[in-house]
MDAnalysis code that builds the backbone (N, CA, C; Angstrom):
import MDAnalysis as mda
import numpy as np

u = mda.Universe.empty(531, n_residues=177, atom_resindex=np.repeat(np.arange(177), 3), trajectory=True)
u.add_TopologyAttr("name", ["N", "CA", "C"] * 177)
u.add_TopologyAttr("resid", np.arange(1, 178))
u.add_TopologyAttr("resname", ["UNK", "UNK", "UNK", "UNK", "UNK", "UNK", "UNK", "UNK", "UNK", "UNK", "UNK", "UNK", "UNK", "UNK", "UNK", "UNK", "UNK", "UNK", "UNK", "UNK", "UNK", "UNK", "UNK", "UNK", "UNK", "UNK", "UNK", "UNK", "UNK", "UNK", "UNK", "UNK", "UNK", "UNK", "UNK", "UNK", "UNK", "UNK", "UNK", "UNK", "UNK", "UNK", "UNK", "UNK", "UNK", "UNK", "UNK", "UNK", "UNK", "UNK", "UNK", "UNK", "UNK", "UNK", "UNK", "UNK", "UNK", "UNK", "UNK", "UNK", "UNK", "UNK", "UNK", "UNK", "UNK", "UNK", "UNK", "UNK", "UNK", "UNK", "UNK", "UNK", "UNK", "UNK", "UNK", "UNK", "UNK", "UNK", "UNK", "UNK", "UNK", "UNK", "UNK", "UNK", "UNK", "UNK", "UNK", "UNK", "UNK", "UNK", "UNK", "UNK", "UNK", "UNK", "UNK", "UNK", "UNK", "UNK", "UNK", "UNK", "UNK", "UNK", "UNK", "UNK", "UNK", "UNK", "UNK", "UNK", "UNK", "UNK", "UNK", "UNK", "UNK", "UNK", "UNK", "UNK", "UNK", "UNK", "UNK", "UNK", "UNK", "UNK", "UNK", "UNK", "UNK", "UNK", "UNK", "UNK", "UNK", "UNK", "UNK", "UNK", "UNK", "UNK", "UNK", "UNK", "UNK", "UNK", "UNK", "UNK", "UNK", "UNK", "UNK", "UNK", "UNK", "UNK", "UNK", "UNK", "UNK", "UNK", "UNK", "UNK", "UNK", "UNK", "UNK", "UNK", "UNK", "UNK", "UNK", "UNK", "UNK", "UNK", "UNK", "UNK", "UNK", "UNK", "UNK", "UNK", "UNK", "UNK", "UNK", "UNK", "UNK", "UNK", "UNK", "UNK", "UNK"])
u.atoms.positions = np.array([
    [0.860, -1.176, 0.000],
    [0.000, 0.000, 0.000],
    [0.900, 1.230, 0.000],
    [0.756, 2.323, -0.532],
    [1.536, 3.363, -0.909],
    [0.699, 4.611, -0.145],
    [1.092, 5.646, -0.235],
    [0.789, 6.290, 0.291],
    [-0.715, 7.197, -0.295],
    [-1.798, 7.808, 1.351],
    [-2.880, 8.127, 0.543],
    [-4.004, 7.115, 0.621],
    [-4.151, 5.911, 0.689],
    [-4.898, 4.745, 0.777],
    [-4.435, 4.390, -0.628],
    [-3.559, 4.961, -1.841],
    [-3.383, 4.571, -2.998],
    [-2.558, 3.218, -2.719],
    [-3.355, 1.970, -3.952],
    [-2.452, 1.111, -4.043],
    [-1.949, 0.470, -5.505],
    [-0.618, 0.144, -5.529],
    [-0.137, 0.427, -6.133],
    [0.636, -1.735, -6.308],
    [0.612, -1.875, -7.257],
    [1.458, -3.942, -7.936],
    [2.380, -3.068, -8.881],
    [3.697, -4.038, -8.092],
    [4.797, -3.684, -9.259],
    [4.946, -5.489, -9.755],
    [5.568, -5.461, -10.976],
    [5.651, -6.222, -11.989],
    [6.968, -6.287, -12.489],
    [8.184, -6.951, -12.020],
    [9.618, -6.459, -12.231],
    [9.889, -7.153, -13.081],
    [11.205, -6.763, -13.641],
    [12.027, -7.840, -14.763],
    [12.434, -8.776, -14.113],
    [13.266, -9.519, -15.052],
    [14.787, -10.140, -14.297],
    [15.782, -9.624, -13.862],
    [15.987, -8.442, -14.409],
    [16.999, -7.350, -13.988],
    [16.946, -7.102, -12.644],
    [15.403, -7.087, -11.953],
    [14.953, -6.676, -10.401],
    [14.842, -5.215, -10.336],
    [15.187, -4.135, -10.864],
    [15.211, -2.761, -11.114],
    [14.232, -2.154, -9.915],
    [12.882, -3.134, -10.073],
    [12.312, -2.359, -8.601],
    [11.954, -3.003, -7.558],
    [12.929, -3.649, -7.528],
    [12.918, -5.023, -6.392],
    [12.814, -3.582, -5.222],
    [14.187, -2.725, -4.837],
    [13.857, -1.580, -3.964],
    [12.509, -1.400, -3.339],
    [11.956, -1.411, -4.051],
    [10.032, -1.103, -3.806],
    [9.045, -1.991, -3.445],
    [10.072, -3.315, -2.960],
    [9.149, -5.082, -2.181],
    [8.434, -4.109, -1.390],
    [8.847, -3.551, -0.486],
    [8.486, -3.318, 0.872],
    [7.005, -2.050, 0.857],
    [7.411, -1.260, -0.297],
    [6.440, -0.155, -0.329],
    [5.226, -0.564, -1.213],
    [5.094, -1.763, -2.053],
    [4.080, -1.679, -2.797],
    [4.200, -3.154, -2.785],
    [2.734, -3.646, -3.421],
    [2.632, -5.001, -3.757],
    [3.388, -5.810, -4.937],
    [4.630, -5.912, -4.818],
    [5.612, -6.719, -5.243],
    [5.242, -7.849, -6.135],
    [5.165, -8.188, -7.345],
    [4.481, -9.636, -7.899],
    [5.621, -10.461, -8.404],
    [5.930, -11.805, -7.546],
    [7.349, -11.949, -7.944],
    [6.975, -13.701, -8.507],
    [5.774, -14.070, -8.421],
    [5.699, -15.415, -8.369],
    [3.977, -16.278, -8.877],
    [4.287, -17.044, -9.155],
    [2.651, -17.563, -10.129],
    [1.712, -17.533, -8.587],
    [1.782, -18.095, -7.561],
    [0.804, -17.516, -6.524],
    [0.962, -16.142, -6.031],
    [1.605, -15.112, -6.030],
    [1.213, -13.821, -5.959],
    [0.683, -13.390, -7.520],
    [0.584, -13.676, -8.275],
    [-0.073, -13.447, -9.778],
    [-1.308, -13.684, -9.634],
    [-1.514, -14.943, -8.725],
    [-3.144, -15.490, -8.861],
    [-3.482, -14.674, -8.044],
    [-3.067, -14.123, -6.862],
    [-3.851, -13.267, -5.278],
    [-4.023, -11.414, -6.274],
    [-3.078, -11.395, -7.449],
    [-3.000, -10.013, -7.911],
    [-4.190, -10.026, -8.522],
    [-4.910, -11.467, -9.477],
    [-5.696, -11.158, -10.336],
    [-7.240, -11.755, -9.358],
    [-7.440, -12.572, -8.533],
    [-8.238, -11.946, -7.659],
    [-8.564, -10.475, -7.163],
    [-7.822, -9.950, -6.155],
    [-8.154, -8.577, -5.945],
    [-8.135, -7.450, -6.872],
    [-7.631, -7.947, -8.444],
    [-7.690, -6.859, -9.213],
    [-9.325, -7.140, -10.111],
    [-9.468, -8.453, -10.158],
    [-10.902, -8.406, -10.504],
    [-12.260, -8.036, -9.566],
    [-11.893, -8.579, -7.961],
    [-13.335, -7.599, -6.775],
    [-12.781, -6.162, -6.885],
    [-11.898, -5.364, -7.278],
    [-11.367, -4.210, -7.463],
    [-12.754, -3.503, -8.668],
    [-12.298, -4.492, -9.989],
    [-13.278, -3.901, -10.795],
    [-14.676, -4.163, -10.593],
    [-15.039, -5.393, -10.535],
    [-16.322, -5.100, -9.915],
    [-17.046, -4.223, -8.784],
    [-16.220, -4.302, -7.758],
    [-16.761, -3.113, -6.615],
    [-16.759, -1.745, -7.345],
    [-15.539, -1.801, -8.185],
    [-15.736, -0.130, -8.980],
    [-17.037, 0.199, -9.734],
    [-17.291, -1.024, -10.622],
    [-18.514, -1.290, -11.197],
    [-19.619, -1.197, -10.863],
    [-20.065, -1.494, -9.404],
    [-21.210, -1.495, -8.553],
    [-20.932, 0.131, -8.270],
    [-19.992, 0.530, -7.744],
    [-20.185, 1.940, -6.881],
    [-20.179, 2.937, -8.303],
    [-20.331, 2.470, -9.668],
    [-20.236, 3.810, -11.049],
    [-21.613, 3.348, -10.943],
    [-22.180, 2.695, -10.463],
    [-23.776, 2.604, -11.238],
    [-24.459, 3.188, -10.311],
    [-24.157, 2.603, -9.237],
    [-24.833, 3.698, -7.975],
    [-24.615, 5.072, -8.170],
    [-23.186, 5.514, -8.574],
    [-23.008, 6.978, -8.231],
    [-23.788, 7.871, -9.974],
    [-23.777, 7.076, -10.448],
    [-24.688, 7.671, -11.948],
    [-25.916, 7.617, -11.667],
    [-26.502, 6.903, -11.334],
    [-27.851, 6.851, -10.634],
    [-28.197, 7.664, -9.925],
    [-27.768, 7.993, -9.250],
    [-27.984, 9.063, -7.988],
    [-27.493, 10.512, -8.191],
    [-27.102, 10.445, -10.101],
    [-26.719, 11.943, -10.309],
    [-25.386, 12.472, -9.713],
    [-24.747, 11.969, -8.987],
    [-23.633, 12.557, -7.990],
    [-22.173, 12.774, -9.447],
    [-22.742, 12.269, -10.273],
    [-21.227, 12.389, -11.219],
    [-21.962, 12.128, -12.679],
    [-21.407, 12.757, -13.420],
    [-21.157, 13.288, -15.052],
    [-21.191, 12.356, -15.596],
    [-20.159, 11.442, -15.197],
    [-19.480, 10.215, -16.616],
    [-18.629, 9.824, -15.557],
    [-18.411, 8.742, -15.968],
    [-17.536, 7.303, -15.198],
    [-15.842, 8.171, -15.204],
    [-15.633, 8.528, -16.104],
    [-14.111, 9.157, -16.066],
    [-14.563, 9.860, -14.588],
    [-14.969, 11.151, -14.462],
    [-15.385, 11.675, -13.213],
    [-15.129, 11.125, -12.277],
    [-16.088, 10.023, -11.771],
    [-15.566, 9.202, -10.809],
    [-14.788, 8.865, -10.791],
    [-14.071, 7.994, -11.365],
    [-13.305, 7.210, -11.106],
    [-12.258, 7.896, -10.727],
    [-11.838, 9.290, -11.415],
    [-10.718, 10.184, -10.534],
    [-11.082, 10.419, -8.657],
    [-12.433, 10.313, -8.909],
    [-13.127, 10.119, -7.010],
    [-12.224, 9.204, -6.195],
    [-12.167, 8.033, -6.807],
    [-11.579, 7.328, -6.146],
    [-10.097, 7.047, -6.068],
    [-9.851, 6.058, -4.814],
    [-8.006, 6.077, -4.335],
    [-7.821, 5.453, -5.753],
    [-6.472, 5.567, -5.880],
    [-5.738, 5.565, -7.297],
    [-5.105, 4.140, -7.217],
    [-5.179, 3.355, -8.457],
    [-4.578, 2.059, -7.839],
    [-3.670, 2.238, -9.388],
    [-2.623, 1.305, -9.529],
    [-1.713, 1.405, -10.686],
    [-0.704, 0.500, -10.431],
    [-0.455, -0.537, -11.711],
    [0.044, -1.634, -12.139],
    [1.399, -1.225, -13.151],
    [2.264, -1.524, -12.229],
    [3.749, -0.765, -12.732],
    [4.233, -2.209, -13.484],
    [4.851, -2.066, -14.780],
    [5.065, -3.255, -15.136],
    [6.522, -2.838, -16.231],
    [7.501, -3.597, -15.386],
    [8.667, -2.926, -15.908],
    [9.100, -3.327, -17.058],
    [8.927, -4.628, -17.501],
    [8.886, -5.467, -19.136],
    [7.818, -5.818, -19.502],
    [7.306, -5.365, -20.700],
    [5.891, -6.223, -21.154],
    [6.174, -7.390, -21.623],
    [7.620, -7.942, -22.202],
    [7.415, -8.952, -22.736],
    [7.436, -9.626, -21.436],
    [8.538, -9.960, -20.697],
    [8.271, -10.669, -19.094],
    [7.251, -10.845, -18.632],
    [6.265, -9.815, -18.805],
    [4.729, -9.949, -18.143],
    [3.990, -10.586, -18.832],
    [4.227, -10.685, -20.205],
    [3.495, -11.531, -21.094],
    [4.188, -13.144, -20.575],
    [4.643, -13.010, -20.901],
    [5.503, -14.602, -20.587],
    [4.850, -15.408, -19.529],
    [4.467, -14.289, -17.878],
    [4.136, -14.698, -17.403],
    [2.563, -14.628, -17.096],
    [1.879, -14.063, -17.925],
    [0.276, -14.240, -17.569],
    [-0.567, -14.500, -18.966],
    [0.360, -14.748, -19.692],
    [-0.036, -15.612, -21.207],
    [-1.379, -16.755, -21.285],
    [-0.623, -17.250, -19.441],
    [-2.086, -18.334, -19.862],
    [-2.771, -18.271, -18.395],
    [-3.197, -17.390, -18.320],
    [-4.075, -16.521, -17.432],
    [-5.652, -16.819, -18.170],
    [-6.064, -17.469, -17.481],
    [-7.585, -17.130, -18.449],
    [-8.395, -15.584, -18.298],
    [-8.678, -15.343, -19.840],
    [-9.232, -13.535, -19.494],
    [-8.528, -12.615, -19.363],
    [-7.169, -12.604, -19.477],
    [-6.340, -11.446, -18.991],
    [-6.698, -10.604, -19.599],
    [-6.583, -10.795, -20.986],
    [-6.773, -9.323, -21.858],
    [-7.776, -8.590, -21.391],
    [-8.915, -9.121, -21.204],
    [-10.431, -8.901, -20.224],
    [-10.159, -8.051, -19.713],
    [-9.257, -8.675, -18.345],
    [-9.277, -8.245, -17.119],
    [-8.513, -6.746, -17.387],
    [-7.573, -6.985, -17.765],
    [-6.334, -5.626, -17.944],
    [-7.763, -4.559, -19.076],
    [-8.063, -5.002, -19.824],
    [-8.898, -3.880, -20.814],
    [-10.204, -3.665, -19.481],
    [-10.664, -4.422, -18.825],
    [-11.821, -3.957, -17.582],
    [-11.161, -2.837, -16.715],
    [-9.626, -3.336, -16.543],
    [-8.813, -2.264, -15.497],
    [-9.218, -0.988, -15.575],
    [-8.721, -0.899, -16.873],
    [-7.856, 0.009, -17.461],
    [-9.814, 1.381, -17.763],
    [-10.516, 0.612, -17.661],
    [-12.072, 0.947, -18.148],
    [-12.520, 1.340, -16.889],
    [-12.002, 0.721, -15.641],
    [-12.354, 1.134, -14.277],
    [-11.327, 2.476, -13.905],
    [-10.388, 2.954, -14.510],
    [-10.160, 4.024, -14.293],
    [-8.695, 3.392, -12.873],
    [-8.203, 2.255, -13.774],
    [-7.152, 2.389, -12.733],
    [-6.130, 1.293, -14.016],
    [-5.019, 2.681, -13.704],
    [-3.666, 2.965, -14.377],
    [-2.879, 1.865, -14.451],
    [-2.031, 1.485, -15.448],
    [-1.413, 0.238, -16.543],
    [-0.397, 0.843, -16.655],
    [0.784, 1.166, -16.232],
    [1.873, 2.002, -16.529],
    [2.683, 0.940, -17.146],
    [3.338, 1.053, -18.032],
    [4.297, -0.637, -18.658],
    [5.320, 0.208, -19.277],
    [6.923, -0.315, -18.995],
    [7.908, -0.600, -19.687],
    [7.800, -1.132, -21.083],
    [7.853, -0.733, -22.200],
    [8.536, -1.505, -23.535],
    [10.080, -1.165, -24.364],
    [10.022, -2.255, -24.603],
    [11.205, -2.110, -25.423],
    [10.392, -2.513, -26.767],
    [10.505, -1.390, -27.606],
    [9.591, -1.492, -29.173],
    [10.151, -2.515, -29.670],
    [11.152, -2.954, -30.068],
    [12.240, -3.672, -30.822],
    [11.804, -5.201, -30.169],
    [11.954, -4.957, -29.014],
    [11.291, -6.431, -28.401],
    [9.556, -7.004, -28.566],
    [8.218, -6.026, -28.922],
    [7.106, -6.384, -28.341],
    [7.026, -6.809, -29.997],
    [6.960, -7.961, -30.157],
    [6.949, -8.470, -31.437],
    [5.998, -9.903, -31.472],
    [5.283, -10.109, -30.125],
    [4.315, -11.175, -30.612],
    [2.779, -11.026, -30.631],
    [2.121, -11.759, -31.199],
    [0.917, -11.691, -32.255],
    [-0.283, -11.958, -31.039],
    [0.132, -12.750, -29.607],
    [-0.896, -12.863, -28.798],
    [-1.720, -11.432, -28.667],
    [-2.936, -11.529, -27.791],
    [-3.994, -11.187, -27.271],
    [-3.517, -10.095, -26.231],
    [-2.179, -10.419, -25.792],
    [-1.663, -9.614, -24.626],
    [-0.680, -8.441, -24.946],
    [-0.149, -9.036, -26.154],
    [0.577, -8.488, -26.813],
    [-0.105, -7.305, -27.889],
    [-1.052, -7.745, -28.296],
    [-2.163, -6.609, -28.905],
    [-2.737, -5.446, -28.190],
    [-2.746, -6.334, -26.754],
    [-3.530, -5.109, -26.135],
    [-2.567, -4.046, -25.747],
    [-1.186, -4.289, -25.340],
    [-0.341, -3.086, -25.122],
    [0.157, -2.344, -26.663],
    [-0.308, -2.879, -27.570],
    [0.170, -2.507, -28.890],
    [-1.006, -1.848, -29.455],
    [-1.899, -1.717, -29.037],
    [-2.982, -0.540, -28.914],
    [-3.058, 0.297, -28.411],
    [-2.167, 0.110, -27.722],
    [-2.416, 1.511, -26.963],
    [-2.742, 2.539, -27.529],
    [-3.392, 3.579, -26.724],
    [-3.130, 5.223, -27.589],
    [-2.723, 6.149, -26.942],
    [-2.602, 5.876, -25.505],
    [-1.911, 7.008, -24.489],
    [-0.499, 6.312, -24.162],
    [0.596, 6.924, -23.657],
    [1.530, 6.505, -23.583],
    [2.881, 7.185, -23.877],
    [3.995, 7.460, -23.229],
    [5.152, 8.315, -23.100],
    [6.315, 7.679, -23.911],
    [6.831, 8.114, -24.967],
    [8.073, 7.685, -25.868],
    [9.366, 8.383, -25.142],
    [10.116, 7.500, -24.710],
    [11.490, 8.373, -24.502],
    [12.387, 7.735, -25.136],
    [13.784, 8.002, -25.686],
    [14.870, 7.465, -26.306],
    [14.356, 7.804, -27.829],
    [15.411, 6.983, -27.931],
    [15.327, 6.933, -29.510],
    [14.038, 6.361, -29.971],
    [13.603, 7.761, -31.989],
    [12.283, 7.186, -31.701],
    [12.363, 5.953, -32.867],
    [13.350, 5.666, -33.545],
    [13.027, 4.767, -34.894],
    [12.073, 4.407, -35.357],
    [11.864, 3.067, -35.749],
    [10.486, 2.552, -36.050],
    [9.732, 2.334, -34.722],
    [8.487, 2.456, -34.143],
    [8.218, 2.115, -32.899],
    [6.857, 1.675, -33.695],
    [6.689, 0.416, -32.876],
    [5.317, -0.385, -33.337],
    [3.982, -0.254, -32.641],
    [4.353, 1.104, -31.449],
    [3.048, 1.046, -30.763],
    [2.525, 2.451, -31.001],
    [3.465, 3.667, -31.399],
    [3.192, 5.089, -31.150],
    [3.649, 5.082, -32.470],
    [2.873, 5.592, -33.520],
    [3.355, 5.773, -34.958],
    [3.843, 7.054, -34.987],
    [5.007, 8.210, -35.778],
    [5.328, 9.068, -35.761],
    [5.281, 9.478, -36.763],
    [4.423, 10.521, -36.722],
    [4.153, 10.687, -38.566],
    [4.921, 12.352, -38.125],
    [5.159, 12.658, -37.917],
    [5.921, 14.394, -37.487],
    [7.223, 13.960, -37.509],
    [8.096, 14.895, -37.940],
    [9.419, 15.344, -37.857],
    [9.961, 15.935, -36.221],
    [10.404, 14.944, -35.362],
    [10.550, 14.876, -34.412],
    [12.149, 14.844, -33.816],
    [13.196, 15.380, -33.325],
    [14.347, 15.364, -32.930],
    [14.593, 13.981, -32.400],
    [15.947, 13.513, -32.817],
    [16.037, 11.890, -31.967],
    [16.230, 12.767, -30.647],
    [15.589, 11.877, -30.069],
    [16.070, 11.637, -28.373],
    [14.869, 12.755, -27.613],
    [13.934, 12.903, -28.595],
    [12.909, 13.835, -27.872],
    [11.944, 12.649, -27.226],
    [11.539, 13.308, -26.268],
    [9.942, 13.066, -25.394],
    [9.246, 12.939, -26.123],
    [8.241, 12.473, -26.325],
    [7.083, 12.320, -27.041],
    [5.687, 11.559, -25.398],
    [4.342, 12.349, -25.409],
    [3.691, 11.901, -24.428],
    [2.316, 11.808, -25.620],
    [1.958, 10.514, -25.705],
    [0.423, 10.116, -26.684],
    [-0.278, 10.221, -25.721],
    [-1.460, 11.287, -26.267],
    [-2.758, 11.490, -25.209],
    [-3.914, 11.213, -26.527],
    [-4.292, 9.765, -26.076],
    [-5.255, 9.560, -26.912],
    [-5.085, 9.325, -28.739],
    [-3.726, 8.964, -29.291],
    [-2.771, 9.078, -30.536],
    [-2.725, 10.386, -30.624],
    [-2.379, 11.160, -29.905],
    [-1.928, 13.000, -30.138],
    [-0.689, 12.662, -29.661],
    [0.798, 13.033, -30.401],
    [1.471, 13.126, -29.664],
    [1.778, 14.963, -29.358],
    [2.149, 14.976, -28.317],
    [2.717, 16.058, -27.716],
    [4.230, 15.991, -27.696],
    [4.962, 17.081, -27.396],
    [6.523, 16.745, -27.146],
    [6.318, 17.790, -25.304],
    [7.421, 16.617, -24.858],
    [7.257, 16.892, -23.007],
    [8.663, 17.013, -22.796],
    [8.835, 17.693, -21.653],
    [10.426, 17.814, -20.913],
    [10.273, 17.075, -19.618],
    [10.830, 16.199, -18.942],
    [10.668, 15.249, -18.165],
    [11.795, 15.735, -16.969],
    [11.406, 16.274, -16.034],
    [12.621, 16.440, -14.895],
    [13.208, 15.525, -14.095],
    [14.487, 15.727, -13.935],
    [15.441, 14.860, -13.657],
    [15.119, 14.328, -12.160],
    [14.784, 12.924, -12.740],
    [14.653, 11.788, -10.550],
    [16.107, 12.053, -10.231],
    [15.477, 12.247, -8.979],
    [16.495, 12.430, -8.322],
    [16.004, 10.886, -6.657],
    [16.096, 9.788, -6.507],
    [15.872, 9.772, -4.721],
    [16.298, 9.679, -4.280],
    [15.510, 10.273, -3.009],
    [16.560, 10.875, -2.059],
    [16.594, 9.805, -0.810],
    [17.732, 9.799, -0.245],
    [18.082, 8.752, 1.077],
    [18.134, 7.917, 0.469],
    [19.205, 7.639, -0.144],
    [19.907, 6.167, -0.861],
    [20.868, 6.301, -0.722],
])
């Protein structure tokens, strides 16, 4: 649990990169913490589901986007997509579940390496659809954010909805290490 009542599943490589962060967030390192992730991430969407129909009903909110900013913020940090594919490939429903997430108004943040997301599954489609999503590095061919603009190598690029924008990203710094 992170701070705020926000909660927050990290999804690491092999590298371990945010192993650092076992302790602060829900860590997914293993096929039974995968199964306990996709339990509580599915009563997650349903309870969200029950409380958008109530709160539309009762007039208290606009549109489901609305709400759902109402509520604590939950977000699925996933530092390789192909790794994550590898490992929830035969997940029954995933694509489901991750496209229900993502519809409940709680955040899919994923690592790619363009050069790497090269397979044809269901899981693999769905991060290759994307339309929101932050380009940094080099932009070459990229198979998920098409670049039809004359863009500087090594620029930012942030897709809001296939718009890209160009962003300046300030330097992490953390602190007490």
């Amino acid at each position: 649990m992170s701070q705020n009542n926000e909660k927050a599943y990290v999804f690491d490589s092999d590298s371990m990169a945010l192993y650092k962060y076992r302790e602060k967030f829900d860590y997914i390192n293993n096929d039974e913490e995968i199964q306990t992730f996709i339990e509580e991430l599915t009563d997650e969407i349903e309870d969200r589901k029950d409380k958008l129909e109530d709160a539309l009903n009762s007039g208290e909110y606009g549109n489901p986007k609305e709400f759902y900013k109402s509520l604590p913020s939950i977000s699925i940090y996933i530092d390789d997509v192909d790794q994550f594919i590898q490992k929830v490939q035969n997940i029954p429903n995933i694509v489901k579940i991750l496209e229900q997430s993502a519809s409940a108004g709680i955040h899919i943040i994923a690592g790619v390496n363009s050069a790497k997301l090269k397979g044809f599954d269901e899981v693999s489609k769905f991060f290759k659809n994307s339309t929101s999503g932050a380009v940094l590095g080099q932009m070459g061919a990229l198979s998920m954010f098409p670049i039809s603009r004359d863009i500087p190598t090594l620029a930012m690029l942030f897709y809001d909805n296939g718009e890209p924008r160009k962003i300046k990203l300030p330097k992490f710094i953390e602190l007490g290490e």
